[in-house]
C-alpha positions as CSV (number, residue, x, y, z in Angstrom):
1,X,27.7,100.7,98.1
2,X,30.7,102.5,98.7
3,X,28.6,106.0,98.5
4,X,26.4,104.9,101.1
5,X,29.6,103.6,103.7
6,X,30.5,107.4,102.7
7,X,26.9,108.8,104.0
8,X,27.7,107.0,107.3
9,X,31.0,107.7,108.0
10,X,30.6,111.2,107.4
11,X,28.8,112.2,110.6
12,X,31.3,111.0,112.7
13,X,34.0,112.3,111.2
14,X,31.9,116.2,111.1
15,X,34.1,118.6,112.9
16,X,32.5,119.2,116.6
17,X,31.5,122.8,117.7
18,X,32.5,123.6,121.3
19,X,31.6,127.2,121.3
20,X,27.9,126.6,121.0
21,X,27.4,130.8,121.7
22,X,29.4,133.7,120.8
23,X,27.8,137.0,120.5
24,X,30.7,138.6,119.6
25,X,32.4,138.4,122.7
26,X,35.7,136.4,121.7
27,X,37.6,137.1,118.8
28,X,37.6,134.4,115.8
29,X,41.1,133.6,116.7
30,X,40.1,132.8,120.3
31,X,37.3,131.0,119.1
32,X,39.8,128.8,116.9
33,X,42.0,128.1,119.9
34,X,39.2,126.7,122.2
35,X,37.3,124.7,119.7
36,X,41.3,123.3,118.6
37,X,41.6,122.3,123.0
38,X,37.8,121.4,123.2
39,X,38.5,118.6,119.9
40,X,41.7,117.3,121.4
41,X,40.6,116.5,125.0
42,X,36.9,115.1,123.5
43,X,38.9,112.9,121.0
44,X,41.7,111.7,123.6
45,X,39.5,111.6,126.6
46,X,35.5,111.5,125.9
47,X,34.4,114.7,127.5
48,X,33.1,117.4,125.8
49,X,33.5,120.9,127.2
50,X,31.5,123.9,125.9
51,X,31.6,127.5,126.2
52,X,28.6,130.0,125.5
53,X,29.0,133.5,125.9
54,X,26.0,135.4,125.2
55,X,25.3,138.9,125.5
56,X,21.9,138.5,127.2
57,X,20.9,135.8,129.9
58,X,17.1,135.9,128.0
59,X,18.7,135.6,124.6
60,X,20.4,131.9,125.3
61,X,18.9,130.2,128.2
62,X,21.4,127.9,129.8
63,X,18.9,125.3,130.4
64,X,17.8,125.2,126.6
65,X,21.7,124.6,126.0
66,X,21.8,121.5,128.2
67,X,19.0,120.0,126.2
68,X,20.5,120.1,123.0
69,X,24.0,118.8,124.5
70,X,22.5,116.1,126.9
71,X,21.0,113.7,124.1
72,X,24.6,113.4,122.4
73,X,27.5,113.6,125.2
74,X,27.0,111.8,128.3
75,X,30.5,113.3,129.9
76,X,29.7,117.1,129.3
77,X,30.9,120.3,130.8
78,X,29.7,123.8,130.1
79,X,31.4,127.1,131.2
80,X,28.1,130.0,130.4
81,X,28.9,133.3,130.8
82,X,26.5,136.2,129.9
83,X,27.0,139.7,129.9
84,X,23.7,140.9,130.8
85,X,23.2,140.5,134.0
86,X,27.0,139.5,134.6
87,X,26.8,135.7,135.2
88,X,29.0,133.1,135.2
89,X,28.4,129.2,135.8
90,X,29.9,125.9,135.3
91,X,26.9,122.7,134.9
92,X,28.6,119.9,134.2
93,X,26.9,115.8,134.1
94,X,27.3,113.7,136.8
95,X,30.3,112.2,136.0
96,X,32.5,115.3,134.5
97,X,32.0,116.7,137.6
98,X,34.3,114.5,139.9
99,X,36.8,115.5,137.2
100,X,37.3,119.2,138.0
101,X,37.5,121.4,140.8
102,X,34.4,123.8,140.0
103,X,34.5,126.3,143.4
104,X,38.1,126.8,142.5
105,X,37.3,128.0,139.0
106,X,34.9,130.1,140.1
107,X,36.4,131.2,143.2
108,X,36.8,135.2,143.3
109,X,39.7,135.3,144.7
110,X,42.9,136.1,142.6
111,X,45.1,133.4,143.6
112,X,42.4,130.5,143.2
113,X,40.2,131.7,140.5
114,X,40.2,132.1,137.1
115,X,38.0,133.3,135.8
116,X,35.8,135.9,138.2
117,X,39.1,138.0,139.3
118,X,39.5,138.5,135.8
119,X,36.4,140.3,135.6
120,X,36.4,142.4,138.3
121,X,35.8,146.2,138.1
122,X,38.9,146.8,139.8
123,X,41.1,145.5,137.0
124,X,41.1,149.2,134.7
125,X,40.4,147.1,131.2
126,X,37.9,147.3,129.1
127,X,34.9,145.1,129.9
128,X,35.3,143.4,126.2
129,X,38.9,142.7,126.9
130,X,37.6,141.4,130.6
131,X,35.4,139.2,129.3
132,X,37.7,137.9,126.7
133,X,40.6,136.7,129.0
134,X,38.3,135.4,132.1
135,X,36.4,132.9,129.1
136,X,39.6,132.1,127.5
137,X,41.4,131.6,131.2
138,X,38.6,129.7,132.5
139,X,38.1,127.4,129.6
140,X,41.5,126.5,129.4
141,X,41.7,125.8,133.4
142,X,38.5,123.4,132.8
143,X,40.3,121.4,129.8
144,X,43.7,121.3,131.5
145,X,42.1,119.5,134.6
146,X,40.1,117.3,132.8
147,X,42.9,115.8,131.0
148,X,44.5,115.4,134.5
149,X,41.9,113.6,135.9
150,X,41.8,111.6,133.0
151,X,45.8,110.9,132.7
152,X,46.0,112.4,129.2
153,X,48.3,115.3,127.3
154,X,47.0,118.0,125.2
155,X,49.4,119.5,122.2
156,X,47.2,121.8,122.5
157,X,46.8,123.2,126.0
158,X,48.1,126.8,127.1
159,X,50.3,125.1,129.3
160,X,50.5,125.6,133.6
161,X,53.3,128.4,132.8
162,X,50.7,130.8,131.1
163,X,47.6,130.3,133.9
164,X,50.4,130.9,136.6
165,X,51.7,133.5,134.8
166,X,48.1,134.9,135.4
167,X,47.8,134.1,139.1
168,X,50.9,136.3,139.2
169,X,49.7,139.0,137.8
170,X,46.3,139.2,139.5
171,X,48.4,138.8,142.9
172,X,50.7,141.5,142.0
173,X,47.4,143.6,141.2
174,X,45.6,143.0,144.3
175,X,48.8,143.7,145.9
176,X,49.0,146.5,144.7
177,X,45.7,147.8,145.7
178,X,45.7,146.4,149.4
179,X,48.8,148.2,149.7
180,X,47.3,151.2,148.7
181,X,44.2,150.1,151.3
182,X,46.8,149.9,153.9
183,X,48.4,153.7,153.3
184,X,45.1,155.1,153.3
185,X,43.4,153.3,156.5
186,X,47.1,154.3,158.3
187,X,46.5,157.9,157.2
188,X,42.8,158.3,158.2
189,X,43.1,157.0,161.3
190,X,46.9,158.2,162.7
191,X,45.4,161.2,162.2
192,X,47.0,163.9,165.5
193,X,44.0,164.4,167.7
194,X,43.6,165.4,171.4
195,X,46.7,164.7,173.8
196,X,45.0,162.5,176.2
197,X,45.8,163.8,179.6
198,X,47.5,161.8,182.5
């Protein structure tokens, strides 16, 4: 009898995947990390939130993803990114998605998004290391404002003082370059031409 409460129970205490795709995108200690956030906020508030990051759009269909997470969550959120053509999306279920700010998260610009500015061409990183910070950013962004919505605290969260810490840099970037903009649009056209005669 007792082997057979076992059988039961087991299932539901089996250790949930949230990174349903990596195709060697993230490192195994970034994997660690998100599937130790995505745990946390599914135990304390009920909604799962996945990552996939495939190399290929063809090779993992986002649709065929959904399926499979559909039958057993009915508060899901998935961030899909694929490399191949560069895509990035956030599907969510009905209800998740009153719980998060999607055009925010995928906003390009540097002080509202976080995940596209991070994978800009301008930023002179290598497109693995790109890749790696805009999932890791964006995923954390997702978690952290689901557990707001949802009035709960995560041990496990990256914390507001690492995403602004970001948002700082990426300002101080684009700064950087519109300064740069600036110097050259001043110097192509304050260019000494023709005294115009009175």
């Amino acid at each position: 009898m007792f082997l057979i409460f076992f059988a039961v129970l087991a299932p539901l205490h089996a250790k949930e995947n949230f990174v349903l795709v990596n195709d060697g995108i993230m490192p195994s200690k970034e994997v660690e990390k998100l599937e130790e956030m995505g745990r946390e906020l599914y135990k304390k508030s009920g909604v799962a939130v996945f990552v996939a990051a495939a190399s290929e759009l063809n090779s993992t269909k986002p649709v065929n993803l959904l399926e499979s997470i559909k039958g057993g969550y009915p508060d899901f959120i998935l961030l899909y990114l694929s490399i191949k053509p560069k895509s990035v999306n956030i599907f969510a279920s009905e209800n998740a998605k009153n719980l998060i700010d999607i055009d925010q998260i995928l906003s390009p610009l540097p002080w509202r998004g976080t995940i596209k500015p991070l994978m800009s061409p301008s930023i002179s990183k290598k497109d693995s290391v790109k890749y790696e910070a805009a999932i890791f950013n964006g995923y954390a962004d997702i978690v952290d404002q689901v557990a707001k919505s949802k009035g709960v605290e995560l041990e496990s969260s990256i914390g507001s003082g690492t995403k602004e810490s970001f948002r700082f840099i990426r300002l101080v970037f684009y700064g950087i370059l519109l300064f740069f903009l600036m110097q050259y649009l001043y110097k192509k056209f304050s260019k000494p031409g023709k005294k115009i005669a009175r």
